[in-house]
Residue, then its C-alpha position, 0 to 999 in steps of 0.5 A: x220353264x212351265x211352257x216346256x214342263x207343260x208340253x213334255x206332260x202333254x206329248x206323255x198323256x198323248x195329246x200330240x200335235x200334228x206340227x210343234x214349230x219350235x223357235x227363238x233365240x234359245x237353242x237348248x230348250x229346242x233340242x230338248x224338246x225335239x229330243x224328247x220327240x224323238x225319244x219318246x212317240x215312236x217305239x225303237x222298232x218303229x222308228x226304222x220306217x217311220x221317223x226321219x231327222x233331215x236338216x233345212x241346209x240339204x232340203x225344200x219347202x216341198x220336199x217337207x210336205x211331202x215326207x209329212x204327206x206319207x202314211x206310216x208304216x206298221x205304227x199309228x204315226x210318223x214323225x218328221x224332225x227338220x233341224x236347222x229349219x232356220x236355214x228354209x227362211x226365204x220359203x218358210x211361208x210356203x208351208x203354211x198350206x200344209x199347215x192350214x191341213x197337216x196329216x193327223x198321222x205325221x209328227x212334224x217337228x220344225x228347230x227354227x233356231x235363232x229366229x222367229x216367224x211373223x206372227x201376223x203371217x198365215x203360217x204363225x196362224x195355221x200352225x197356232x191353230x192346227x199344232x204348237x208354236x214354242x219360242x225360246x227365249x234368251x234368259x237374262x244373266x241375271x236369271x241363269x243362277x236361279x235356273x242352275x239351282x232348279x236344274x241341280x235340285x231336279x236331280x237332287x244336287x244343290x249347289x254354293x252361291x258362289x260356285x254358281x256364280x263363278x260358273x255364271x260369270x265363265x260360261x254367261x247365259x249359254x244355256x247349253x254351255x251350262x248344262x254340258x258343266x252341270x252334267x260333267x260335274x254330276x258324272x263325278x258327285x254322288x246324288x245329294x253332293x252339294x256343289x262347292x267353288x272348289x269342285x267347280x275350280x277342279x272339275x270345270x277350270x275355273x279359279x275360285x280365286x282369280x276371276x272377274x268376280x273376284x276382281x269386282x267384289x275386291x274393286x268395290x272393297x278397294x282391297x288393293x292387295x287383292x285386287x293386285x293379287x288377281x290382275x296379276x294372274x290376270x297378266x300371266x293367263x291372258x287367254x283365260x282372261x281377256x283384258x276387253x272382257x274384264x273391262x266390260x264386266x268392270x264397266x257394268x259394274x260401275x254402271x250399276x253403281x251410277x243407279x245404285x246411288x239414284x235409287x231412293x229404296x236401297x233395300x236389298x230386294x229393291x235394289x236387286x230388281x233395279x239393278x237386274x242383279x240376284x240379291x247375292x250380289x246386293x252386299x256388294x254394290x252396298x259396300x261398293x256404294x260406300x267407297x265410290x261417291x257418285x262423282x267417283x263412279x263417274x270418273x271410273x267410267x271415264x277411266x275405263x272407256x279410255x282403257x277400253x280404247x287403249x285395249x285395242x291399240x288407240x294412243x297406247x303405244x302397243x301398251x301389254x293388255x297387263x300394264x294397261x290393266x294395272x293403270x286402269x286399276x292404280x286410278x280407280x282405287x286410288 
């Protein structure tokens, strides 16, 4: 993200806030950016005096101004790090009198995860004007394939469609998640290593072969062989793949093809933005546009809510998650 490449240039060129309030839905850029404060301001040696990482779950509003009031010791500045600051909710607002005059030596870094503050309140304002608000934002699914690559390439690894799509499709938009991955692979690949469904399904657990991904395109394909090849591995690995995900992957899927066929432009950039999907998907939904008339698209969607219901135990007499997954794939291919 160019917000936060913009404040790590900053904080290296010195140009430091007396406040970073960093929030919003997205954990993982909130602890880079934290982390990169606490590696970065203070010197090991003077870190044993001056910086402090308290959690809002153990402290008060007061008990913050007053370790941000604090002089350092033998170092230009201090840095007071609170995690889970989201935690101080109910009383975060009676921080804004410091931060209408927070104390130039003090580094205060608040990790208020999960939430935002008002921003029509004093404190939004204070700290706007006196230090840095960041907000995190959840990416969309659709946007995490780009966001593996930049991240690969940034450490001169690249990566196959579909390996990042497999890794997508297991660990969805958790950013955290993601990165762990990326960094287990990168301990075992050399710099310049390309990354490939096959070092993924080896390193990370993830069948190149049986996933929901694979179920889809075989789905769209209406390749029955294959398509029971996969639920059938599906009916033998339950816990790796839950019948109510499949069915909400496959009901996303169905659901994109209902807008695939009102589309007028079914070009392949036209298509992927109304579809929010990357454009390695689009052949895909082309084929699967061809072999599911729109009237049939509709019927699949009404299969797949009554399998949905099945699925939890409504009128399926205690039907295996695999029988109801075989039904449910018997009726849309046939």
């Amino acid at each position: 993200m160019s917000d936060v490449a913009k404040i790590v240039s900053d904080i290296k060129a010195g140009n430091v806030k007396p406040i970073y309030f960093l929030m919003g839905d997205e954990p993982y850029y909130i602890d880079k950016i934290s982390d990169f404060i606490d590696e970065t301001i203070l010197s090991e040696d003077e870190k044993g005096f001056n910086q402090m990482v308290l959690y809002g779950r153990d402290i008060t509003i007061e008990d913050i101004i007053d370790n941000a009031k604090r002089y350092p010791m033998m170092a230009e500045k201090q840095v007071v790090i609170i995690k889970e600051a989201q935690d101080l909710s109910r009383t975060i607002e009676n921080l804004a009198a410091y931060a209408d005059h927070p104390q130039p030596s003090t580094v205060l870094v608040l990790c208020y995860k999960y939430k935002t503050i008002d921003k029509r309140k004093k404190l939004y304002k204070a700290i706007k004007k006196n230090g840095l608000i960041f907000e995190s934002k959840k990416l969309y699914e659709n946007q995490i394939a780009d966001w593996i690559r930049r991240v690969l390439a940034g450490k001169k690894y690249q990566i196959e469609g579909k390996a990042t799509l497999m890794l997508v499709e297991f660990l969805g938009n958790d950013l955290s998640k993601i990165s762990n991955e990326l960094n287990k692979l990168m301990v075992v690949l050399p710099v310049g290593s390309t990354i490939t469904p096959t070092i993924v399904e080896e390193n990370i657990g993830i069948s190149k072969d049986f996933n929901n991904f694979e179920l889809r395109k075989a789905v769209g394909e209406r390749n029955v062989l294959n398509a029971n090849r996969i639920i059938n591995h599906f009916a033998q690995n339950q816990k790796a793949n839950p019948l109510i995900m499949t069915i909400s992957l496959l009901n996303s899927f169905f659901t994109q093809l209902l807008i695939y066929h009102s589309l007028k432009d079914k070009s392949n950039n036209s298509v992927a933005r109304a579809l929010g999907v990357n454009p390695f998907f689009v052949p895909d939904y082309i084929t699967a546009g061809k072999n599911y008339p729109m009237r049939k698209v509709s019927q699949v969607i009404a299969l797949l809510r009554d399998a949905d219901v099945k699925s939890k135990g409504v009128g399926a007499n205690a039907l295996p998650a695999g029988d109801i997954l075989k039904e449910l794939l018997f009726k849309i291919i046939h």
